[in-house]
C-alpha positions in Angstrom: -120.4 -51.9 68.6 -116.5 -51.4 68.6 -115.0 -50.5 71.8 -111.2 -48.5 71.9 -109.8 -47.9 75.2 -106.9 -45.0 75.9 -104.9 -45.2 79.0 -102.3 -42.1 79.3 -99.3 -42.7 81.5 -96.2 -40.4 82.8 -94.9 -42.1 85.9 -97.2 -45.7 87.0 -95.3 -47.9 85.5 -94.8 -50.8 87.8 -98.9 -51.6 87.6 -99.3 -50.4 83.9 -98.7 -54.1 82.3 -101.4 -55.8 84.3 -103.9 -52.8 84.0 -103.3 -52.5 80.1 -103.6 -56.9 80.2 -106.9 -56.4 82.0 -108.3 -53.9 79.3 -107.2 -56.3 76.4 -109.2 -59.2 78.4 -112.4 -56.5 77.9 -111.6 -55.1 74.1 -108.9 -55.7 71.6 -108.2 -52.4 70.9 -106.3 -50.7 73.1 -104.1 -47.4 72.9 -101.5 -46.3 75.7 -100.3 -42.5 75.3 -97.1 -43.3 77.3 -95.9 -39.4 78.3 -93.1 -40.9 80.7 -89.5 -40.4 81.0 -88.1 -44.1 80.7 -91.1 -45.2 78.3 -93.0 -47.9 78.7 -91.8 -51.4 77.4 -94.5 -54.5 76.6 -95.1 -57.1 74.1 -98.7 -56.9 74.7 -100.6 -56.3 71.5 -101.6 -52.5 72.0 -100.8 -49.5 70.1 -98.4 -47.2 71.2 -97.8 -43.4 71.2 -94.8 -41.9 73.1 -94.5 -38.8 73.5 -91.8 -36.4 75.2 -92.1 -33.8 76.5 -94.6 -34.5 78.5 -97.5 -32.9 76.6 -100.4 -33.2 79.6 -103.4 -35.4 79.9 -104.7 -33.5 77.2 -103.1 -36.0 74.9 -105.6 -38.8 75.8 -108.4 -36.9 73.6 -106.0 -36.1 70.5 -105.4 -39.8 70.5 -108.7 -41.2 71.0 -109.7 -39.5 67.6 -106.6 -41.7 66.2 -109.0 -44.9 67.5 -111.5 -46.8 65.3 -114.1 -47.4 68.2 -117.7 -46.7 68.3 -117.0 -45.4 71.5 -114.1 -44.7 73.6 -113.1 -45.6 77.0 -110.2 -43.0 78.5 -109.0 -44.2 81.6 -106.4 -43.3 84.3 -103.1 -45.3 84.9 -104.3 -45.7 88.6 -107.7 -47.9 87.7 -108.1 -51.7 86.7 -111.1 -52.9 84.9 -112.6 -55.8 86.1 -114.4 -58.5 83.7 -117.5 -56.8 82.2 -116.8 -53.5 82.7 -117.1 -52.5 79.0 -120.2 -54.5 78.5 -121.7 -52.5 81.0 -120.5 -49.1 79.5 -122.0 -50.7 76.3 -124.9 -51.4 78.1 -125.7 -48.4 79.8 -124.7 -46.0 76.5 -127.7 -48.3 74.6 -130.3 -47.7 77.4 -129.3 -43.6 77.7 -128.4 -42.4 74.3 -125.1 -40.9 73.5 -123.8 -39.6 76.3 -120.3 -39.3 78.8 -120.5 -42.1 80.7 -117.9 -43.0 84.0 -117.8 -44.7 87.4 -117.0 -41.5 88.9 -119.4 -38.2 89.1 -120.2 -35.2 90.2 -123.9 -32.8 90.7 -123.0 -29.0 90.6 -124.5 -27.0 93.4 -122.2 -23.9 93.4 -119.0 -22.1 92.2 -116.8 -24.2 94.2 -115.8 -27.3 93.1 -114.4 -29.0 96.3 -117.0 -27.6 98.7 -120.4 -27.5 96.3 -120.3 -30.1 94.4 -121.7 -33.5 95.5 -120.1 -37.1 94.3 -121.5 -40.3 93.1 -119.7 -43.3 92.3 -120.7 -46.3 90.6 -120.7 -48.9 93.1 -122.9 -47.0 95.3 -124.9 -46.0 92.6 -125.2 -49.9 91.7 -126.0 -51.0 95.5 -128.2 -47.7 95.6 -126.7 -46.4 98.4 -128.3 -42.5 97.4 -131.5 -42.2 98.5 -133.1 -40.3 95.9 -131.8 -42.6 93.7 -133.0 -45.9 92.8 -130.4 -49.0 92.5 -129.1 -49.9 89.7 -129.9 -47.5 87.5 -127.6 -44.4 85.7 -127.4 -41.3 87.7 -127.5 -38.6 85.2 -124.8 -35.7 86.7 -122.8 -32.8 85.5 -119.3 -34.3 85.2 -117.3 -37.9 85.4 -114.1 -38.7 85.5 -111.4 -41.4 86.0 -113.0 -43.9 83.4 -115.0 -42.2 81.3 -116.7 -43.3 77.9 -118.1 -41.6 74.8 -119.5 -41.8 70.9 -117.4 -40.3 68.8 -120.0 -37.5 68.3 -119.0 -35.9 71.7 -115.0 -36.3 71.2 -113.7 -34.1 68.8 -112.3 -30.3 70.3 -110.3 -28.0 69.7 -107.6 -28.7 72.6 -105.9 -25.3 72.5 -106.3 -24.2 76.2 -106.6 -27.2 77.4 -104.0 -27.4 80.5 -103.5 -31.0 82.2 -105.3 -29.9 85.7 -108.6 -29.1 83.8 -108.5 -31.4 80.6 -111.2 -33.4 81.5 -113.8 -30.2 83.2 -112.1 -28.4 79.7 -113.7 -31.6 77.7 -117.2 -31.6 79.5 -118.5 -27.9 80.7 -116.6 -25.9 78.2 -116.7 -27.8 75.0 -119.4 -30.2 75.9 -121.4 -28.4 78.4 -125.0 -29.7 77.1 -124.2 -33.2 76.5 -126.0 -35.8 79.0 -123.8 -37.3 81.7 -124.1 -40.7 83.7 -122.4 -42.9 86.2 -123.7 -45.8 85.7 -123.9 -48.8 87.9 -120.8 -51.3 88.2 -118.7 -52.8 90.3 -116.4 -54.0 88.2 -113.6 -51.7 88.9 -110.8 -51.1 91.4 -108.9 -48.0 92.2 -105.2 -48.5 92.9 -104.0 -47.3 96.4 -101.9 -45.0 94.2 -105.1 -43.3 93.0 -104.7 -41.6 96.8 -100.9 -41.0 96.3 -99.3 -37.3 97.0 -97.3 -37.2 94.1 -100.9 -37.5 91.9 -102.5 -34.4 89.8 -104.8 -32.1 91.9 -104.1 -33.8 95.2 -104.7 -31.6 98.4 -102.6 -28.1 98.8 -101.4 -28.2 95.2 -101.1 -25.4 92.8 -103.3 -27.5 90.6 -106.2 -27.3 92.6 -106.1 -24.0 92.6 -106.2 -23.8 88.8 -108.7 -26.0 88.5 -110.8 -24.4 91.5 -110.5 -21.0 89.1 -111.5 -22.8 85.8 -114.1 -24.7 87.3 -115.5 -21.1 88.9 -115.4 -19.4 85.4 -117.1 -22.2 83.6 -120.1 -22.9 86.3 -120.7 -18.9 86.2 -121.0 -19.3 82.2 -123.0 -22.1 81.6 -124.2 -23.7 84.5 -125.5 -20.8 87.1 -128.7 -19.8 85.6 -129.5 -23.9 84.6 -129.5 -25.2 88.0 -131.2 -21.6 89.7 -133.5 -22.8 87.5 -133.9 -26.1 88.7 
């Protein structure tokens, strides 16, 4: 099974060469959509598309339809893959069936997405930290993000609409809204300290939350309401 990777950039530059390195270590194929100002230099073996102006993090699933992969990993700028981490996407996608799979999740209790919504994550899913939940084992949810990884039956869209603060909630409840979604279990990951940064997309008392706190409203309301009311 052929694994791509696509890592979309605008400002992490400093860290990109050894987090793009690590993802070559995992899969030869490997696409950066480098949205900054200076672009990115390298003489790492990865395929390149630049593009200015900034056109979003929408850009990430325009590009992974460029990839050959039987799946595709899209990643952040702000996450470094440890040794096995794509074997155990593979892994996981084999025991579930196609599906969205991430490190990073979220159950949907209510319209609001910062107050009812509940979040797993793969390392505690892995050490089975939840106690409804057995270790080891996929926690099916209703989003992931950060790393997340697909067939290429649940990629292609239409992207019109698709702003940067909702691309990924855009992707999953309003195109994709019945496709199955796991974190599964891993720890072979780590999150940048710039992952916490201020100057990052969404972070707290941000215009961007907002937006996505009203898209995220419109799209539970639509198609996700009357599913969990009804258990």
């Amino acid at each position: 099974m052929k694994v791509s990777v696509v890592v979309v950039t605008y400002r992490r530059l400093h860290s990109l060469g050894d987090i793009l390195q690590a993802w070559l270590a995992e899969t030869p194929d490997v696409w950066l959509c480098d949205c900054s100002k200076k672009g990115f230099k390298t003489s790492l073996p990865i395929n390149i598309i630049r593009a200015r102006p900034d056109p979003g993090s929408k850009i990430r699933h325009a590009v992974a339809l460029m990839t050959t992969g039987d799946i595709v990993i899209k990643a952040d700028d702000d996450i470094t893959p440890w040794p096995g981490l794509v074997k155990d996407f593979v892994d996981n996608m084999k025991k579930v069936g196609p599906a969205i799979l991430s490190v990073h999740g979220r159950k949907f209790f209510g319209p609001n997405y910062y107050a009812q919504t509940f979040m797993y994550g793969s390392k505690g899913v892995q050490k089975g930290i939840y106690a409804t939940h057995p270790a080891g084992e996929p926690k099916e949810v209703d989003f992931v993000g950060v790393i997340t990884c697909a067939p290429r039956e649940l990629l292609s869209m239409d992207l019109m609409g698709c702003k940067s603060e909702i691309e990924d909630l855009f992707w999953q409840m309003e195109k994709y809204p019945d496709a199955k979604k796991y974190v599964i279990p891993t720890l072979n990951y780590h999150n940048l300290k710039e992952s916490k940064d201020d100057g990052r997309l969404c972070a707290p008392n941000t215009n961007s939350r907002i937006v996505r706190q009203a898209y995220y409203k419109k799209m539970y309301e639509e198609n996700y309401a009357n599913r969990n009311n009804n258990g």
